[in-house]
N, C-alpha and C positions, 0 to 999 in steps of 0.2 A: 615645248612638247609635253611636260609633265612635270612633277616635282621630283625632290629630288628623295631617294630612301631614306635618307638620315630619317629626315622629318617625320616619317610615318613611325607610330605606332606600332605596338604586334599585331600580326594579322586577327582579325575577329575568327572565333573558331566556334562550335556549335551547328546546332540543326539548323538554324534561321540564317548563322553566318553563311553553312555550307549553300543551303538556299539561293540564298543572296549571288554569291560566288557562282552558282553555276547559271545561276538567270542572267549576269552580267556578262559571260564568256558567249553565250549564247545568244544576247545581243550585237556584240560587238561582231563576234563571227559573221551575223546578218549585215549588219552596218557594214562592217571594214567594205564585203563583198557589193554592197549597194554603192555606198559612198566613195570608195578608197582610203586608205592611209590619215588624210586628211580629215576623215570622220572627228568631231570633236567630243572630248570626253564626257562634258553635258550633254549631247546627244546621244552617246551609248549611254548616260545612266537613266534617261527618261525613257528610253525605249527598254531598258530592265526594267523601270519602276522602281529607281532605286534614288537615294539624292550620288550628289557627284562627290560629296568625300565618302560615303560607303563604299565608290567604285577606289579612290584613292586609298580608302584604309585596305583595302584587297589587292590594289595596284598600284603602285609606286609610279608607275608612270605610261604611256602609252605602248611601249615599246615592252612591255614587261608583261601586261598584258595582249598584245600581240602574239608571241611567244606562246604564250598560257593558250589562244586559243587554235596556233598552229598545232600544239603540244595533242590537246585531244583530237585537232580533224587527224592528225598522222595516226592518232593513237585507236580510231577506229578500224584503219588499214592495218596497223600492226596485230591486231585482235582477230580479223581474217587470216593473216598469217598463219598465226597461231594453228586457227583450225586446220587449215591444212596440213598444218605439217602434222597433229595428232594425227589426221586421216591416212596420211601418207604410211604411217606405220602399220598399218593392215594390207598395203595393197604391193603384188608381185609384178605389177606391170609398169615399167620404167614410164612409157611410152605416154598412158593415161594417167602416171601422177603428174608428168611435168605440163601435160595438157589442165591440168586442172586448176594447178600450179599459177601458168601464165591467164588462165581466164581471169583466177580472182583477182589476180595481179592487175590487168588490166581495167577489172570493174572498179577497183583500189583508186588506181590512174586518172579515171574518166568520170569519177564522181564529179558533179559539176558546184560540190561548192567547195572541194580539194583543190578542181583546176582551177576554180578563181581566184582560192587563196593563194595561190603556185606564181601566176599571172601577177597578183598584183603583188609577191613581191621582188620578182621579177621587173617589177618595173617601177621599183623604189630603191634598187638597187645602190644606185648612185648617190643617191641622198642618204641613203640608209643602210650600209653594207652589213650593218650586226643581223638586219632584218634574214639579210639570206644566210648567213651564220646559223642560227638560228633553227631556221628550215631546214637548214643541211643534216644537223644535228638529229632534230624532230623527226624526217621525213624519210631522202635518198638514203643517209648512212644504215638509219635502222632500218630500211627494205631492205639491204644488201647486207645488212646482218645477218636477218630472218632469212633470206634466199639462198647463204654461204650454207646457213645450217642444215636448210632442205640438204642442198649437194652435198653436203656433209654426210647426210644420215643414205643417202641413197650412194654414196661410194661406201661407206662403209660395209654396206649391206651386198654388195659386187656389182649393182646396178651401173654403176658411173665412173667414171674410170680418170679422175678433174687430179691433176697435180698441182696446177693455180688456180684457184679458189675466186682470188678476186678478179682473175682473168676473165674465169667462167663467168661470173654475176655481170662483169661488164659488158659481156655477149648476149648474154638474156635478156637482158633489158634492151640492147641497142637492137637485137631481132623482134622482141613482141610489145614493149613500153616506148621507146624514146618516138616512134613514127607520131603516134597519139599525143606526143607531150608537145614537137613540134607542129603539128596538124592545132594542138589546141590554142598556141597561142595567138593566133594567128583568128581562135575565136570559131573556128568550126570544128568538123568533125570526121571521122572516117566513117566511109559507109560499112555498113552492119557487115556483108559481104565480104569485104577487104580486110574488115580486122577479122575474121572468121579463118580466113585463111594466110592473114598474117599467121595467126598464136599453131593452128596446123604446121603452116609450113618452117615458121620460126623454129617450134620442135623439133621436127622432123631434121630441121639443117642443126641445129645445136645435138644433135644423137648421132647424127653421123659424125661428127668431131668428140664425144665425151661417152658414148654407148659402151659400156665395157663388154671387151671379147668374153664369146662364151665359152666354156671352160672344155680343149678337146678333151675325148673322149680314146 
């Protein structure tokens, strides 16, 4: 599968290295998704343009870069996160943050070289359990970190009324994410229509369990 760390070097560092490294992750991203798993490491470094111990002095072995390039596709989704939750701190309408919320959420989800990457290691499972290790890390946990914090910041603020945190994230996602996650592996898709009115109605039922009462008068 690769060699082993000992043997490598310090990683190359610099403009050319940094280069180097992000042309390689970017390769492989492609390949893993075209080829699978099995892609060999001289084939992601011709397709960087790179030789194959440049990819080795950056990668100790397949699996390490693997990681490396689940690391940034999550880390695109975590960076929408981000924005919303900035955005969220302007707005007084419970109803249209968590709609907004569950869109990106889903655009996050349904990115189609996310699901592939999702898909296939899902189905190297077996052979490869670190791989989903990994993912879990990279992906699931830190959405449901980023999404704990939304519900955080919107109970805080009287909007939300969540006592379990991790109950709540595992509600949201199983009303507006998991339909998509199982519709994709499966290699198709929800029609436009039906997630439209998933991520509505998904909201709408997640506020009638977490909406906090408003305050009598």
């Amino acid at each position: 599968m690769g060699r082993d760390n000992s043997s490598r070097s310090s990683v190359p560092s610099g403009k050319r290295a940094e280069r180097n490294r992000q042309a390689i992750v970017t390769a492989a991203r492609e390949m893993f998704i075209r080829e699978g798993f099995d892609t060999g490491m001289d084939v992601i470094a011709a397709a960087a343009g790179v030789s194959k111990v440049t990819v080795y002095n950056h990668f100790g072995s397949k699996e390490e870069l693997f990681t490396e390039v689940i690391g940034q596709a999550m880390g695109e989704a975590h960076a929408t996160m981000a924005e919303v939750r900035a955005r969220l701190a302007d707005t007084e309408d419970v109803r249209e943050a968590l709609l907004h919320t569950a869109r990106a959420l889903v655009a996050a989800a349904t990115d189609p070289s996310r699901l592939a990457l999702r898909n296939l290691v899902t189905g190297e499972l077996r052979r490869f359990p670190e791989l989903g290790q990994a993912y879990q890390r990279s992906g699931p946990a830190h959405s449901a970190d980023a999404l704990g914090e939304v519900f955080d910041d919107l109970s805080e603020r009287g909007q939300l009324a969540v006592a379990d945190v991790e109950i709540a994230v595992i509600q949201f996602f199983s009303l507006i994410i998991y339909p998509h996650l199982i519709v994709g592996s499966f290699g198709s898709a929800l029609r436009q229509d039906l997630a439209d009115r998933l991520i509505t109605d998904g909201v709408d039922l997640f506020l009638s369990r977490y909406r906090s009462d408003p305050p009598t008068r």
